[in-house]
C-alpha positions in Angstrom: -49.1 144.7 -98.9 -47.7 140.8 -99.1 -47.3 139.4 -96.0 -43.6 138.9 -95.1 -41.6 135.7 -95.7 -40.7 133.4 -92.5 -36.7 134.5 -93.7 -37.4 138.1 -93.7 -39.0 138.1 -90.3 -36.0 135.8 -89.1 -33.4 138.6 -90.3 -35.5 141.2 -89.0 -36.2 139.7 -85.1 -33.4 137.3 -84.7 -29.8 137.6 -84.3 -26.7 135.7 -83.8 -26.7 131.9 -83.8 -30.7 132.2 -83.3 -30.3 133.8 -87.1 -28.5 131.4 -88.3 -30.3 128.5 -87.0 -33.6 129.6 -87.9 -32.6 129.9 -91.2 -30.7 127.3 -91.7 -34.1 125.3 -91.2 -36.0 127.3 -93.2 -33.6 126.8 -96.0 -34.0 123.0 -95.0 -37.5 123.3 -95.7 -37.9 125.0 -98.7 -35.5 122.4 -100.5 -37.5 119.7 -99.2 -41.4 120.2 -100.5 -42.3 121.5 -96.8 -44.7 124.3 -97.4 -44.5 127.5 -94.8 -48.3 128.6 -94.1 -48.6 131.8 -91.3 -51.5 130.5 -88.7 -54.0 132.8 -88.5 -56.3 131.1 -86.1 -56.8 131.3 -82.2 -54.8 132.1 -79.9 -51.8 132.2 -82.4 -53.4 134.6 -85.0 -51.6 137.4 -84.3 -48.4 135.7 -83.5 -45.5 135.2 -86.1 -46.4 132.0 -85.8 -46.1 129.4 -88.9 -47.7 125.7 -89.2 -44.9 123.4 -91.8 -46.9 121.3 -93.6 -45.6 117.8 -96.5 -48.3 117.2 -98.4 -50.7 119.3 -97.1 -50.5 117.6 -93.5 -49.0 119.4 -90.5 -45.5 118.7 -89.8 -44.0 121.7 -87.3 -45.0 124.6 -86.1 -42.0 127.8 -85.7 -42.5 130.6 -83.2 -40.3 133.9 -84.3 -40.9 136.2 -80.7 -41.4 139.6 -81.7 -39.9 141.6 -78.6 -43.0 143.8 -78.9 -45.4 141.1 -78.7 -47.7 139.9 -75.4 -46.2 136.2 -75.9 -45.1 135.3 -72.9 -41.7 133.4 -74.3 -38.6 134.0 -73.6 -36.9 132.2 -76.7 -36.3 134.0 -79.7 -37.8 130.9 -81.5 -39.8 128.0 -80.4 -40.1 124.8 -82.9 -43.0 122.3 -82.0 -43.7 118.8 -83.9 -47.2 118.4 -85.0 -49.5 115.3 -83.9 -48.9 113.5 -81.0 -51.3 110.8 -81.2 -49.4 108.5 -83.8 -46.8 106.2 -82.9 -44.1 107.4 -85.9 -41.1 107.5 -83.2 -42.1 104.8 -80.9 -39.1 102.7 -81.7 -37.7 103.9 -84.2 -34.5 102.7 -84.6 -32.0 105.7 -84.2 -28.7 106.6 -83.0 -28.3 107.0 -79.1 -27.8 111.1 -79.6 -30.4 111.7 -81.3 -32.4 109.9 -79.0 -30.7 111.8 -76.2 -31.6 115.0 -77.9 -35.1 114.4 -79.1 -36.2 112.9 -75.3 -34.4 116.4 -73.6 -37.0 117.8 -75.8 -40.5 115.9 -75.1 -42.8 118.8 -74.7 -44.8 118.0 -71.8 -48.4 119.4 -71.4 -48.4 122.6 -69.5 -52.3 122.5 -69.9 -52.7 125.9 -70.9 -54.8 125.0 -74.3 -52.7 126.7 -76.3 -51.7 123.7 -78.0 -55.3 122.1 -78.1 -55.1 119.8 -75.1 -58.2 121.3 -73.0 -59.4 117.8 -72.4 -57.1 115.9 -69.9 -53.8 117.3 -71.1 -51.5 115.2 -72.0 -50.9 111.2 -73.0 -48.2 108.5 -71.8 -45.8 108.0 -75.0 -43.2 106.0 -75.8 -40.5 108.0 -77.9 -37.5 105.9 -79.0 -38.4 103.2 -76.6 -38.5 105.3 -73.3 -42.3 106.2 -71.6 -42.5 109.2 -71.0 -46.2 111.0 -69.2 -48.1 113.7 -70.1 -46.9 114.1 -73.5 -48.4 117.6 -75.3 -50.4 117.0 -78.2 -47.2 118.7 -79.6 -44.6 115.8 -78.9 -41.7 117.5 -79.1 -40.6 121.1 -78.7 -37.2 123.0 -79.0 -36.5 126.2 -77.6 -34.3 128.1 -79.5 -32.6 125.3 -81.0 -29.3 125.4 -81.4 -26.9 123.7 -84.3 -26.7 120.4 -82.6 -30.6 120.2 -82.0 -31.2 120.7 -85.9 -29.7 117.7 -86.4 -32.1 115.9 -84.3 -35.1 118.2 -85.6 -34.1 117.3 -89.3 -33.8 113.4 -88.7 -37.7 113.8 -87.2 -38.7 115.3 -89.9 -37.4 113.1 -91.9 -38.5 110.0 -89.9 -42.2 111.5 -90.2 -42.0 112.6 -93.9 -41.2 108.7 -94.7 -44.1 107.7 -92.4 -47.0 109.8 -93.8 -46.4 108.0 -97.1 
């Protein structure tokens, strides 16, 4: 049997404005050459866990939580940025919101290694001109983002997409 879509798992485990959302971004993707892989690897295999890749290069990774899972979030979907040791949104310029936004959601190290920072955890960054510490390998992350904080998650990809050229 295929494995399932991202959407279908969406429709199936989320509801409401998490739904929408989600699939709203998925929908975002597809139009825009991002390619959907599920990771099968790790910690993460058997997780509906998906890695968003541009040109074969790792953009995002999305988290659907399955209620019946052992994953310890609460969130009914988790978005992290891949690759936090570039400087693609050092100063960027950007509009103060977004900014606003986008720092709200640094992901700071928890240090659990899920991520891949067993050595040291995280790094001082500056994002949009502010220093933040112990920045996740993972830069940013959005729990259950809501309207709003696709906004900010699209400009970031698209701020990326137009670095990796």
């Amino acid at each position: 049997m295929p494995e399932a879509e991202i959407d279908c798992i969406i429709s199936e485990f989320l509801t409401d404005s998490a739904q929408k959302n989600a699939l709203k971004l998925i929908a975002y993707l597809k139009t825009n050459d991002f390619v959907l892989e599920r990771y099968s690897k790790g910690y993460w295999k058997d997780k509906l866990y998906w890695c968003v890749k541009h040109n074969d290069e790792a953009f995002l990774y999305i988290l659907v939580n399955n209620p019946a899972s052992s994953v310890d979030y609460t969130d009914p979907w988790v978005i992290w940025f891949a690759d936090n040791r570039t400087n693609w949104f050092k100063d960027f310029p950007l509009e103060e919101q977004i900014k606003k936004t986008a720092w709200r959601n640094v992901d700071v190290c928890g240090g659990n290694g899920s991520c891949g920072c067993y050595q040291g955890g995280g790094v001082t960054k500056t994002i949009f001109g502010k220093e933040f510490a112990n920045v996740c390998i993972t830069p940013f992350r959005f729990d259950n983002p809501a309207e709003t904080d696709l906004v900010c998650v699209i400009k970031l990809l698209e701020i990326r997409k137009g670095c990796s050229h």
